[in-house]
CHARMM internal coordinates of N, CA and C (Angstrom, degrees):
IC EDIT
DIST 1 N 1 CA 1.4561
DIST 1 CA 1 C 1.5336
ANGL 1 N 1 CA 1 C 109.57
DIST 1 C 2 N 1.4077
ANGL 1 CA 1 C 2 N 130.04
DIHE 1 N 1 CA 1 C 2 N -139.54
DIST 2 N 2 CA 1.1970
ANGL 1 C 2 N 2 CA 147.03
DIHE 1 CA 1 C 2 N 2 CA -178.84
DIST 2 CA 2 C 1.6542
ANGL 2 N 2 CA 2 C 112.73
DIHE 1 C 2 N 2 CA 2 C -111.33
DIST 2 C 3 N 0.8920
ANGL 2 CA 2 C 3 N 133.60
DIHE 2 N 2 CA 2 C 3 N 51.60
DIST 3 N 3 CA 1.2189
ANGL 2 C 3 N 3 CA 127.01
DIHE 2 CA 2 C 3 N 3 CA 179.59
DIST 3 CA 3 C 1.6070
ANGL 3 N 3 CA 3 C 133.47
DIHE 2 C 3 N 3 CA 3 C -50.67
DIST 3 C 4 N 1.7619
ANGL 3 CA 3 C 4 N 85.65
DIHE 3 N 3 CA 3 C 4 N -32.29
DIST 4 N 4 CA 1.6946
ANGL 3 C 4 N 4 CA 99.27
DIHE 3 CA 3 C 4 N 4 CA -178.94
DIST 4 CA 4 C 1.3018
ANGL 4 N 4 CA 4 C 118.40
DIHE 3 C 4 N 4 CA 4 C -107.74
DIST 4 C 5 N 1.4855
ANGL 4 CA 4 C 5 N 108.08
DIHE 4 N 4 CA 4 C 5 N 38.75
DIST 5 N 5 CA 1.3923
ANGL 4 C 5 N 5 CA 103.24
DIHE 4 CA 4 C 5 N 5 CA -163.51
DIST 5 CA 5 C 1.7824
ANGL 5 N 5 CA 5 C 101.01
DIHE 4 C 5 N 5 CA 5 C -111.84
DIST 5 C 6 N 1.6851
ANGL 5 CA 5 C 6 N 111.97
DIHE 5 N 5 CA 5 C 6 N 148.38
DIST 6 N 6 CA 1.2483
ANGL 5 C 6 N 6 CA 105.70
DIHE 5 CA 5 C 6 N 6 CA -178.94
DIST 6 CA 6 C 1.4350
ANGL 6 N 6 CA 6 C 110.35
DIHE 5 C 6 N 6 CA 6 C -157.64
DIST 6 C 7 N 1.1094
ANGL 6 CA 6 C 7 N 136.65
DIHE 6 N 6 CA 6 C 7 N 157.50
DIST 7 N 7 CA 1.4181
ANGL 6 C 7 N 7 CA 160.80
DIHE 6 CA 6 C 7 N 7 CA 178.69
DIST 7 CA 7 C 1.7293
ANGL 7 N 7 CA 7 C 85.54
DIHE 6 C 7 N 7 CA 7 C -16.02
DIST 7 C 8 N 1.6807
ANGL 7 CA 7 C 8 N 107.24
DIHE 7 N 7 CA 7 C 8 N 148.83
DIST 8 N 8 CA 1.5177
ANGL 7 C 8 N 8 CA 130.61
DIHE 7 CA 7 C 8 N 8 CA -163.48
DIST 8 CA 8 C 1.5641
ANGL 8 N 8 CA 8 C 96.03
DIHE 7 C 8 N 8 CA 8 C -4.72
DIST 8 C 9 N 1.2919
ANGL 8 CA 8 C 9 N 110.26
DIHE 8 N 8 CA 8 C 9 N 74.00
DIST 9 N 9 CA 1.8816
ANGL 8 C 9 N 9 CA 115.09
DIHE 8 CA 8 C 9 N 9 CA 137.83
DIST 9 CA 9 C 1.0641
ANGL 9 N 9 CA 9 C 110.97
DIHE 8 C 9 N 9 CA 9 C -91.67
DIST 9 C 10 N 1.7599
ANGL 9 CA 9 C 10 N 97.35
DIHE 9 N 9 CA 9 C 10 N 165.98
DIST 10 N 10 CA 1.8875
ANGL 9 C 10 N 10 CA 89.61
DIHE 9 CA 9 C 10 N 10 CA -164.28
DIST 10 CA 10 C 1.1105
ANGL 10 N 10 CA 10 C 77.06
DIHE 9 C 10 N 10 CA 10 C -119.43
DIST 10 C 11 N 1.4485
ANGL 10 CA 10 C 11 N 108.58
DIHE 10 N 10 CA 10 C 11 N 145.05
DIST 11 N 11 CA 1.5521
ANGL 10 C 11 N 11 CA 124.35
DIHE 10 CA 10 C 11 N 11 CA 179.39
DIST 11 CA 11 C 1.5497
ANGL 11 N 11 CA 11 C 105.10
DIHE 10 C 11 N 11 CA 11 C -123.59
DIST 11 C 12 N 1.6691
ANGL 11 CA 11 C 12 N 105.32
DIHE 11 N 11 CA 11 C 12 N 141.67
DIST 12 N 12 CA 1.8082
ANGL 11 C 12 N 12 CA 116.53
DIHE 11 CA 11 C 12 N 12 CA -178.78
DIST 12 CA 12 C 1.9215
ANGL 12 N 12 CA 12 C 86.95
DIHE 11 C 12 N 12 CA 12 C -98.51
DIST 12 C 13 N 0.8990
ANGL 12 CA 12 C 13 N 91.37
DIHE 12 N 12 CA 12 C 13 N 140.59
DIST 13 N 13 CA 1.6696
ANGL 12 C 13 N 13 CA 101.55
DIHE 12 CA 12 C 13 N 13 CA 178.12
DIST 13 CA 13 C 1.4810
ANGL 13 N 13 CA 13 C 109.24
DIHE 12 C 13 N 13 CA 13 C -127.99
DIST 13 C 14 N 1.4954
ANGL 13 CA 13 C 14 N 128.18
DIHE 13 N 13 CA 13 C 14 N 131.53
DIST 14 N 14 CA 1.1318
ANGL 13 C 14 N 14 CA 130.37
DIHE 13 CA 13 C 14 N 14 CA -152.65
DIST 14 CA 14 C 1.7919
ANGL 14 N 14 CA 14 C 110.80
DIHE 13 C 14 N 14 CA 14 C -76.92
DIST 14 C 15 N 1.0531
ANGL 14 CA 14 C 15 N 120.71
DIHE 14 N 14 CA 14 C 15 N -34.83
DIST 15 N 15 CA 1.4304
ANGL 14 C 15 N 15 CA 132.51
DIHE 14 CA 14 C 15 N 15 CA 166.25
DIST 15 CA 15 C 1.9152
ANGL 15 N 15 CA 15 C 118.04
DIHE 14 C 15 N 15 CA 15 C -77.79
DIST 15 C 16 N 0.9076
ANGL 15 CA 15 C 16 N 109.64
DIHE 15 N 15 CA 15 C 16 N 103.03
DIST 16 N 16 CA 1.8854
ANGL 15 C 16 N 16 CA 105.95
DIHE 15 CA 15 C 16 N 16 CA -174.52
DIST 16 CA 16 C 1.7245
ANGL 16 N 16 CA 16 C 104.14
DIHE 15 C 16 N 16 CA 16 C -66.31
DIST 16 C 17 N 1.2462
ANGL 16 CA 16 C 17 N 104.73
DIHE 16 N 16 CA 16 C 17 N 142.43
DIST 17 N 17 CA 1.3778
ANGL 16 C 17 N 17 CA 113.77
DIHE 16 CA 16 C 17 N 17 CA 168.17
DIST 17 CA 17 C 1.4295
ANGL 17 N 17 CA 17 C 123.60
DIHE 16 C 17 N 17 CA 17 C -56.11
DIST 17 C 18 N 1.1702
ANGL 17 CA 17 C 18 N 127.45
DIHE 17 N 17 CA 17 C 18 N 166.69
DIST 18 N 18 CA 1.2607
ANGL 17 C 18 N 18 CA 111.55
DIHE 17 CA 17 C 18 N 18 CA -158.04
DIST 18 CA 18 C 2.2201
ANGL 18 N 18 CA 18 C 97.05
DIHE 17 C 18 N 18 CA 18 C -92.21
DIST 18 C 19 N 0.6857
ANGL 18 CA 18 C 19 N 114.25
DIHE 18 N 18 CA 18 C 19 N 3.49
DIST 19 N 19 CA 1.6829
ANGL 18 C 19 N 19 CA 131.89
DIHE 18 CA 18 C 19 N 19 CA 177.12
DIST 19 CA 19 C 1.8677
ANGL 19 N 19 CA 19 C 101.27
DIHE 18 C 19 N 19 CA 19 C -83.79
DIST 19 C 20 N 1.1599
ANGL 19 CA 19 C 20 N 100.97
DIHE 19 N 19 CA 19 C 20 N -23.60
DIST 20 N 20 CA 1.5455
ANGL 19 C 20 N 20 CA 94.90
DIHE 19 CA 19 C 20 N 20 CA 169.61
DIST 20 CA 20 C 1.8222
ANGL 20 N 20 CA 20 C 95.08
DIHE 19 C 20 N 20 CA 20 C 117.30
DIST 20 C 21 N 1.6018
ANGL 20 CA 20 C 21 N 121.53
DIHE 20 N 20 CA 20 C 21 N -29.87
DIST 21 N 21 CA 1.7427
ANGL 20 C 21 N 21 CA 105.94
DIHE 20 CA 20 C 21 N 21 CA -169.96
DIST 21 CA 21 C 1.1349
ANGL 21 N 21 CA 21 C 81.97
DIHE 20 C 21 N 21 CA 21 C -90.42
DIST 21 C 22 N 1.6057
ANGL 21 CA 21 C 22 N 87.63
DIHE 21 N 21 CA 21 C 22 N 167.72
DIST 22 N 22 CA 1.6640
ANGL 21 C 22 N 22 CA 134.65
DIHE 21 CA 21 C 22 N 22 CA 166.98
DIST 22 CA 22 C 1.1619
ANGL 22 N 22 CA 22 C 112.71
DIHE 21 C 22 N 22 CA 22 C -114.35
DIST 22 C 23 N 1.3417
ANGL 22 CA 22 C 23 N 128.24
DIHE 22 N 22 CA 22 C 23 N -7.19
DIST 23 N 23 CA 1.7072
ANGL 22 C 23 N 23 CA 125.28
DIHE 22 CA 22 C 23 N 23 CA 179.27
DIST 23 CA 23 C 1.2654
ANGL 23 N 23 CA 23 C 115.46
DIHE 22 C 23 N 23 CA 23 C -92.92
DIST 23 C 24 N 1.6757
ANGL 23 CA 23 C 24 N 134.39
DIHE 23 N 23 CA 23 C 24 N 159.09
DIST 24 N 24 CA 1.5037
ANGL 23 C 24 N 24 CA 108.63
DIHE 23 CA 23 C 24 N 24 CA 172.26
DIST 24 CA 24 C 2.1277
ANGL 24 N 24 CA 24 C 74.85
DIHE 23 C 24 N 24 CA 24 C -168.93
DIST 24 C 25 N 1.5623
ANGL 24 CA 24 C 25 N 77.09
DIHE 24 N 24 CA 24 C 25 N 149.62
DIST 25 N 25 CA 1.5415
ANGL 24 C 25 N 25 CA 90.93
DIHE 24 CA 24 C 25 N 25 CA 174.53
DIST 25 CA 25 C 1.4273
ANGL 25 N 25 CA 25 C 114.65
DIHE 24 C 25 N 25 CA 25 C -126.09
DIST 25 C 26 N 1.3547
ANGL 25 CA 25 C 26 N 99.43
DIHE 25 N 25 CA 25 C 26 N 144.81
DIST 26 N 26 CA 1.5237
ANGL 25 C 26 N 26 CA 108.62
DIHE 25 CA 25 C 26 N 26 CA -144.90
DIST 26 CA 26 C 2.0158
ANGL 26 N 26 CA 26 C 80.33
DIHE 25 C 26 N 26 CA 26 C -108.23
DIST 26 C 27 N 1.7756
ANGL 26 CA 26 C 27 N 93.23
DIHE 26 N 26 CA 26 C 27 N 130.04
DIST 27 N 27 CA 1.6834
ANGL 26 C 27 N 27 CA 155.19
DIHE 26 CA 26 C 27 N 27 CA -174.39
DIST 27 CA 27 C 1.0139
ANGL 27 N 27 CA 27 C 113.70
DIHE 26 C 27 N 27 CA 27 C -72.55
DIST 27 C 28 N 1.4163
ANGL 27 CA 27 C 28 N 118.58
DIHE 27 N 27 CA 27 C 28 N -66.26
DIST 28 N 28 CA 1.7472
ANGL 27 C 28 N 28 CA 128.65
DIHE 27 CA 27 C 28 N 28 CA -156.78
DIST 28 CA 28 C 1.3349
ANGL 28 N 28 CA 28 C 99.59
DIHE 27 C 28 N 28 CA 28 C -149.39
DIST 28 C 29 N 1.4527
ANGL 28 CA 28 C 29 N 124.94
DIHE 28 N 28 CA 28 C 29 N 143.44
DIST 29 N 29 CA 1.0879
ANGL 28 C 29 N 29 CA 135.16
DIHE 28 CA 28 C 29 N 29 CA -155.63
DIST 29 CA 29 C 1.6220
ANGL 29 N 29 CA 29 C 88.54
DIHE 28 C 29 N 29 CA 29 C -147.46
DIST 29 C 30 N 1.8861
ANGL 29 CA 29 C 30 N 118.27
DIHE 29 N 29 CA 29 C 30 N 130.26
DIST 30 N 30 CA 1.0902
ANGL 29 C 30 N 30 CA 127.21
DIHE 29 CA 29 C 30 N 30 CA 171.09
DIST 30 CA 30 C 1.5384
ANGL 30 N 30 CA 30 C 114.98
DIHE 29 C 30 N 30 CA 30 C -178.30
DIST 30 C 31 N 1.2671
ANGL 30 CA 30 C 31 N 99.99
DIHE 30 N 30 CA 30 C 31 N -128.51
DIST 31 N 31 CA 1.9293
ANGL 30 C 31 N 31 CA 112.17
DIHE 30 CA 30 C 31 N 31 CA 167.43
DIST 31 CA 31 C 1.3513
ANGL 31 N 31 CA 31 C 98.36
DIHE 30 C 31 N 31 CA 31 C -63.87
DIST 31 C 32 N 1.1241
ANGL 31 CA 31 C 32 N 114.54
DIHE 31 N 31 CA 31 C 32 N -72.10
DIST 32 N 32 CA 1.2979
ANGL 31 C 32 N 32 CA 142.93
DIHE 31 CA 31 C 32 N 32 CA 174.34
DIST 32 CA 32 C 1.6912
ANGL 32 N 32 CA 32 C 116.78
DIHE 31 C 32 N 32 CA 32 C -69.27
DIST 32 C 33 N 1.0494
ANGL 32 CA 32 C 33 N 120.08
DIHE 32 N 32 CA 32 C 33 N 154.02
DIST 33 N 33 CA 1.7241
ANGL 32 C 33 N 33 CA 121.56
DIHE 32 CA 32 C 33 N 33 CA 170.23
DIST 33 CA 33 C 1.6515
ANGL 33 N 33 CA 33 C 108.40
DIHE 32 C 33 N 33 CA 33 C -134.33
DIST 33 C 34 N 1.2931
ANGL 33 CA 33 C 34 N 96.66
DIHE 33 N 33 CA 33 C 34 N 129.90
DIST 34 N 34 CA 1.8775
ANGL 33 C 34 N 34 CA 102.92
DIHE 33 CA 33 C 34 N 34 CA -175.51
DIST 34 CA 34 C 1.9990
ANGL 34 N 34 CA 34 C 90.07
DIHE 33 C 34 N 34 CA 34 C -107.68
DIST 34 C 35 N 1.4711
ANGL 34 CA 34 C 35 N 105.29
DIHE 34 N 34 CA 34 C 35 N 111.53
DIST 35 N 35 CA 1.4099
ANGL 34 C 35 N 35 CA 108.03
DIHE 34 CA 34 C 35 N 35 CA 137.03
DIST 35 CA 35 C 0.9758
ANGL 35 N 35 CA 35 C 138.41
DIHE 34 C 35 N 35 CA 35 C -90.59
DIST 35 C 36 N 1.9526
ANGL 35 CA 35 C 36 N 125.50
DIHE 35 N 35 CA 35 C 36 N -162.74
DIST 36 N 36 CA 1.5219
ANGL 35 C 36 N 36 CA 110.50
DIHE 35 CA 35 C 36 N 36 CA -164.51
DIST 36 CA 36 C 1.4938
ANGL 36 N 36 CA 36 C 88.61
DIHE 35 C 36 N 36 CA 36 C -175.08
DIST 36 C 37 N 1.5207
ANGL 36 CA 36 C 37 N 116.89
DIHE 36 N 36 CA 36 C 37 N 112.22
DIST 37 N 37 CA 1.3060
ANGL 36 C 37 N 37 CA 153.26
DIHE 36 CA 36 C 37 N 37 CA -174.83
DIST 37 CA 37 C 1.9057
ANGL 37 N 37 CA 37 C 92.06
DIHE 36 C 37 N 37 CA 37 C -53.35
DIST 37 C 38 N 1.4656
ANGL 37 CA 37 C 38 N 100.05
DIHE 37 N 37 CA 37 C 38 N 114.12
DIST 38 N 38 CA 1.5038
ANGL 37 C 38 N 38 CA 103.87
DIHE 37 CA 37 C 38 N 38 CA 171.69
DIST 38 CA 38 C 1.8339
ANGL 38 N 38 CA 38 C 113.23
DIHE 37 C 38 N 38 CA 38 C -85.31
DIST 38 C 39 N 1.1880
ANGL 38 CA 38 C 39 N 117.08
DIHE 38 N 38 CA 38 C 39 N 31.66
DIST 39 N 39 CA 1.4546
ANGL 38 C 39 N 39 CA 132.76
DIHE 38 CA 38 C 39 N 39 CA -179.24
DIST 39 CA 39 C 1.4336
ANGL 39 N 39 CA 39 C 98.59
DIHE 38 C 39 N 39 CA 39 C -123.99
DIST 39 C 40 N 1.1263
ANGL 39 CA 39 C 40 N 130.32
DIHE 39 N 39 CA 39 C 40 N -90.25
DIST 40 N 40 CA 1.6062
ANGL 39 C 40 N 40 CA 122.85
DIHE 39 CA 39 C 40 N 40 CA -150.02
DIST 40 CA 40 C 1.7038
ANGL 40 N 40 CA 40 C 96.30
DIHE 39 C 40 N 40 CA 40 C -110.40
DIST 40 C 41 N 1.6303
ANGL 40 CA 40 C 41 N 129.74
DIHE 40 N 40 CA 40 C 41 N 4.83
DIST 41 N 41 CA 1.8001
ANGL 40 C 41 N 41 CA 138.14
DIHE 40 CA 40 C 41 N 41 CA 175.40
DIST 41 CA 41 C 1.8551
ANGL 41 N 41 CA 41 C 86.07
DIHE 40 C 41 N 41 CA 41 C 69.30
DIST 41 C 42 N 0.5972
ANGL 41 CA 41 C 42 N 112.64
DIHE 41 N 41 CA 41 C 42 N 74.22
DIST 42 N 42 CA 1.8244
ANGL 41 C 42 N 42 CA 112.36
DIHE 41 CA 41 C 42 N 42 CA 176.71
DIST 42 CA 42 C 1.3114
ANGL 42 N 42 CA 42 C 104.55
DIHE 41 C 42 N 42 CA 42 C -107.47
DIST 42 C 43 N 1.4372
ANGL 42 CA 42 C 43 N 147.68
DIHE 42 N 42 CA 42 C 43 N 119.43
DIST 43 N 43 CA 1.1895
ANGL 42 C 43 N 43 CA 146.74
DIHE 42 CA 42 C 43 N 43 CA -173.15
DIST 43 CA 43 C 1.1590
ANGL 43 N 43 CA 43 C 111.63
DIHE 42 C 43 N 43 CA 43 C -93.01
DIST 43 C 44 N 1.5294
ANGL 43 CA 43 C 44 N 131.71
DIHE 43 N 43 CA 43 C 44 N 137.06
DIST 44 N 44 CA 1.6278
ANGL 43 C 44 N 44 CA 129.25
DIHE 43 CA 43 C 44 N 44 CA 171.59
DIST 44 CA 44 C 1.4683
ANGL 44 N 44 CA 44 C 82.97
DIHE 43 C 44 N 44 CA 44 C -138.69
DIST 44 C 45 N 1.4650
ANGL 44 CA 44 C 45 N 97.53
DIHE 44 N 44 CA 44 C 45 N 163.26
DIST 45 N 45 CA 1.5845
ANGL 44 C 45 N 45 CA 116.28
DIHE 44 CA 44 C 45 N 45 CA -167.30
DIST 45 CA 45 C 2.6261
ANGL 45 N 45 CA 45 C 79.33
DIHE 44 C 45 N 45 CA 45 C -133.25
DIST 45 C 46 N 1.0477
ANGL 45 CA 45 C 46 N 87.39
DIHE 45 N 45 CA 45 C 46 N 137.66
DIST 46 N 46 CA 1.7797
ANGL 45 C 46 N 46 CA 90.36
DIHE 45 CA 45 C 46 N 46 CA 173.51
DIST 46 CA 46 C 1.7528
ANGL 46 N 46 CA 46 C 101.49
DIHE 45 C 46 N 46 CA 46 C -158.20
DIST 46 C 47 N 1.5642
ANGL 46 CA 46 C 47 N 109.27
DIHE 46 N 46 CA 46 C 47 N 143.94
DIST 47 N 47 CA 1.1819
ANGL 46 C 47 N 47 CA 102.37
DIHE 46 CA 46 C 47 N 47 CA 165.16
DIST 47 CA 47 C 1.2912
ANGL 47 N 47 CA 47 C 147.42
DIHE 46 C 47 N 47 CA 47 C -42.09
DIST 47 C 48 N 1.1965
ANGL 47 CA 47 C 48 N 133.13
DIHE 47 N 47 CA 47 C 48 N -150.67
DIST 48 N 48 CA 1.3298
ANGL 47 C 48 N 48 CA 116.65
DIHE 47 CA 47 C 48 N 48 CA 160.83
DIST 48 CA 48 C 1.5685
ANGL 48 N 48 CA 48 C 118.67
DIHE 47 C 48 N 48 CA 48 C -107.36
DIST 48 C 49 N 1.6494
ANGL 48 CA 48 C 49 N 98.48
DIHE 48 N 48 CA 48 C 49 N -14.75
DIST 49 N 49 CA 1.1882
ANGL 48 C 49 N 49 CA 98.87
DIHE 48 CA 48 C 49 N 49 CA -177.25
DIST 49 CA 49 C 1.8274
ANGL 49 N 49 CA 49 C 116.94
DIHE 48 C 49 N 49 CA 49 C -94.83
DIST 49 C 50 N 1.2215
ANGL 49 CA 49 C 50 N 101.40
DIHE 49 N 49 CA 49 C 50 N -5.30
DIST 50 N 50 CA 1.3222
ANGL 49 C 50 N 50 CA 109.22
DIHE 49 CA 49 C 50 N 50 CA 159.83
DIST 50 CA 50 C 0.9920
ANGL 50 N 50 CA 50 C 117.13
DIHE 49 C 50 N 50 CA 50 C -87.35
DIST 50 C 51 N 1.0298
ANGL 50 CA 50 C 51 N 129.37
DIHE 50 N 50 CA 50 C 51 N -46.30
DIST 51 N 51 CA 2.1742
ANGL 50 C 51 N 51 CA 128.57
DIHE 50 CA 50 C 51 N 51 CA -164.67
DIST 51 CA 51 C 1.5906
ANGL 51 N 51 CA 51 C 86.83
DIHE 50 C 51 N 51 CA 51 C -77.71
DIST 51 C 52 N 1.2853
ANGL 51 CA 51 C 52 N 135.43
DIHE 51 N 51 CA 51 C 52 N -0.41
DIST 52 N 52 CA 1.4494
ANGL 51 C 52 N 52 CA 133.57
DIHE 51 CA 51 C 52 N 52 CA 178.71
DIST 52 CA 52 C 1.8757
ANGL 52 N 52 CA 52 C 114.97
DIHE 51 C 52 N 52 CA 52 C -92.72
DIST 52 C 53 N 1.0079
ANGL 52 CA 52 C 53 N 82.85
DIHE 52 N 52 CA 52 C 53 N -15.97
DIST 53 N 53 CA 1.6377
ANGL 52 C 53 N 53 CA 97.16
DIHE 52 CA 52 C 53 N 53 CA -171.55
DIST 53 CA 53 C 2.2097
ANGL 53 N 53 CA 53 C 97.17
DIHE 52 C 53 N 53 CA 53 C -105.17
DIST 53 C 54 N 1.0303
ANGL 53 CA 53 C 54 N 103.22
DIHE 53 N 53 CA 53 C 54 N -71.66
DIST 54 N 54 CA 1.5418
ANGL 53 C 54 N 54 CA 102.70
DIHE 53 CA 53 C 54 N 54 CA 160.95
DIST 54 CA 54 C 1.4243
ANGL 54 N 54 CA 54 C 130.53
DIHE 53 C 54 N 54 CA 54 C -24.56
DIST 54 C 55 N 1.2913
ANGL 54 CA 54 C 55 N 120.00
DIHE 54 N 54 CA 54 C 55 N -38.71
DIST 55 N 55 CA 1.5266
ANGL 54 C 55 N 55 CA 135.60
DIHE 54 CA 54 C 55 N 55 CA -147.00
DIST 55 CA 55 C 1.9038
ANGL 55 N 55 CA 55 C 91.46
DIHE 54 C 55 N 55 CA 55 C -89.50
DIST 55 C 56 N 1.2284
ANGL 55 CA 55 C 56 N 120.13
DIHE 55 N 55 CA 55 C 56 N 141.31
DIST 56 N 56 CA 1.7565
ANGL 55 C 56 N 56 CA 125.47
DIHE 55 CA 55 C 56 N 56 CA -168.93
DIST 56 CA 56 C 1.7329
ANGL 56 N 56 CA 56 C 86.71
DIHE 55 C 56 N 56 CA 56 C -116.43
DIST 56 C 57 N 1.2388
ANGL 56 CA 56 C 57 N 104.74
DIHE 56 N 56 CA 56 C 57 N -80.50
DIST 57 N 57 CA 1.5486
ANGL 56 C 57 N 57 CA 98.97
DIHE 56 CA 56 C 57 N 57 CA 171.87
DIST 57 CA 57 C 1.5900
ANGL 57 N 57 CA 57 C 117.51
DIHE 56 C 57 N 57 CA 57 C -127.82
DIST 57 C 58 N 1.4883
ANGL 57 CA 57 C 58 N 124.51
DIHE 57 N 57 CA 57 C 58 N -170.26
DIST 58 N 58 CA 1.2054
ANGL 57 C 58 N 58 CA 141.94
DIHE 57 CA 57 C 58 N 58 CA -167.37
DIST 58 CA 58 C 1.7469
ANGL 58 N 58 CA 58 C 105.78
DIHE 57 C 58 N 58 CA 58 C -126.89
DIST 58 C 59 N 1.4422
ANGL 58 CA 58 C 59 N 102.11
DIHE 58 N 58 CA 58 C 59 N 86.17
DIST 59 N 59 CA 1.3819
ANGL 58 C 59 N 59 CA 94.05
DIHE 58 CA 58 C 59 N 59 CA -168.39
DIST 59 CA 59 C 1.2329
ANGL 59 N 59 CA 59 C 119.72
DIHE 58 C 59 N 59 CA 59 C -81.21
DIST 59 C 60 N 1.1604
ANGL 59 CA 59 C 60 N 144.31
DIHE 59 N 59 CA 59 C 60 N -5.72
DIST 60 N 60 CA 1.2454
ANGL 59 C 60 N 60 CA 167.86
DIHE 59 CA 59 C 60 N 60 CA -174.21
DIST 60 CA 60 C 2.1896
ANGL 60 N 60 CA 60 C 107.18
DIHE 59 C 60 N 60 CA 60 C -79.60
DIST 60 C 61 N 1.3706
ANGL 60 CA 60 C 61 N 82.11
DIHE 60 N 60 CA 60 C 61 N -57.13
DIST 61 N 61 CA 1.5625
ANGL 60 C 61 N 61 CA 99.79
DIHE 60 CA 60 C 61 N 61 CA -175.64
DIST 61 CA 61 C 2.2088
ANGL 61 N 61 CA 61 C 99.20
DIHE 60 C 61 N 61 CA 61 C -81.78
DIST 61 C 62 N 0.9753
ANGL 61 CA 61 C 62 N 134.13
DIHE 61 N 61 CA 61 C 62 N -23.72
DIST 62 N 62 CA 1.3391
ANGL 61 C 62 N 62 CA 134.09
DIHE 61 CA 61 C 62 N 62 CA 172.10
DIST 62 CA 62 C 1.8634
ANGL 62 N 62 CA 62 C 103.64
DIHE 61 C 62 N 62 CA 62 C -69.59
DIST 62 C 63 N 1.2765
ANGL 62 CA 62 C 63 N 114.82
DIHE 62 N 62 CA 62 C 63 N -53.57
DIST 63 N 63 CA 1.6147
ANGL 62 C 63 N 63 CA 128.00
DIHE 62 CA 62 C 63 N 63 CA 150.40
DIST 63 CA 63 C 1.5116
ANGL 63 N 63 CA 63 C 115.21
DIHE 62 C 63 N 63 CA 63 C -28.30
DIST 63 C 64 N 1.0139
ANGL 63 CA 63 C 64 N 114.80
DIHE 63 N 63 CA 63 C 64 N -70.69
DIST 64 N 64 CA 2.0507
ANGL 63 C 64 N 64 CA 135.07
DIHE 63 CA 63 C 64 N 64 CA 178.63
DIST 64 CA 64 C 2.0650
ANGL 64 N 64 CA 64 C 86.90
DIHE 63 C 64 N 64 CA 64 C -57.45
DIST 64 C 65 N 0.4363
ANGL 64 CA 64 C 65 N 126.25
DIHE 64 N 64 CA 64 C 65 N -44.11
DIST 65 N 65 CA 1.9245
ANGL 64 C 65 N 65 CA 120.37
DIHE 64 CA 64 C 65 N 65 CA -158.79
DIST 65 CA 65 C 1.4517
ANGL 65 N 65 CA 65 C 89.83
DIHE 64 C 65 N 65 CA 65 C -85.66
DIST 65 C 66 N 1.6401
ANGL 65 CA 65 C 66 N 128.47
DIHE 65 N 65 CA 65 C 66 N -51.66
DIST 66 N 66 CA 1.3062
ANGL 65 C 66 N 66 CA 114.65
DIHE 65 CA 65 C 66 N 66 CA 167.94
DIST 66 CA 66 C 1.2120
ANGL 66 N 66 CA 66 C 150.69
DIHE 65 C 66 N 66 CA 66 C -43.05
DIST 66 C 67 N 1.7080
ANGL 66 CA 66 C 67 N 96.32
DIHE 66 N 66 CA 66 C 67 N -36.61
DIST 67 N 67 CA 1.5496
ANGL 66 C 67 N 67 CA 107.69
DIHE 66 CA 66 C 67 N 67 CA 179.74
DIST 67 CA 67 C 1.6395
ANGL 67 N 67 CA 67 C 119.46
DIHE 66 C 67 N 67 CA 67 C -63.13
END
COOR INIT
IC SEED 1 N 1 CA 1 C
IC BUILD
């Protein structure tokens, strides 16, 4: 699943939105997780077990391992 995932991480998602990004930072955190397209702010709400399968990397958390 997502274990390391947390409030506005920016996530690379393997399929690009149809606005042209691939990045989106994740909103709401629960059952469910609502991100939000850093190209046109487009909101989608997806499970966890989908946005888990979607997700390429965790750019936020590659940042956090650097410091």
């Amino acid at each position: 699943m997502l274990p390391d995932l947390e409030l506005n991480d920016l996530l690379k998602l393997r399929k690009t939105h149809p606005c042209g990004e691939d990045r989106w930072k994740v909103i709401r955190m629960g059952a469910d997780i609502k991100i939000e397209c850093l190209g046109c702010s487009r909101q989608v709400m997806l499970s966890r077990r989908k946005l888990a399968r979607s997700v390429k990397t965790n750019l936020s958390l590659e940042e956090r391992i650097n410091e």
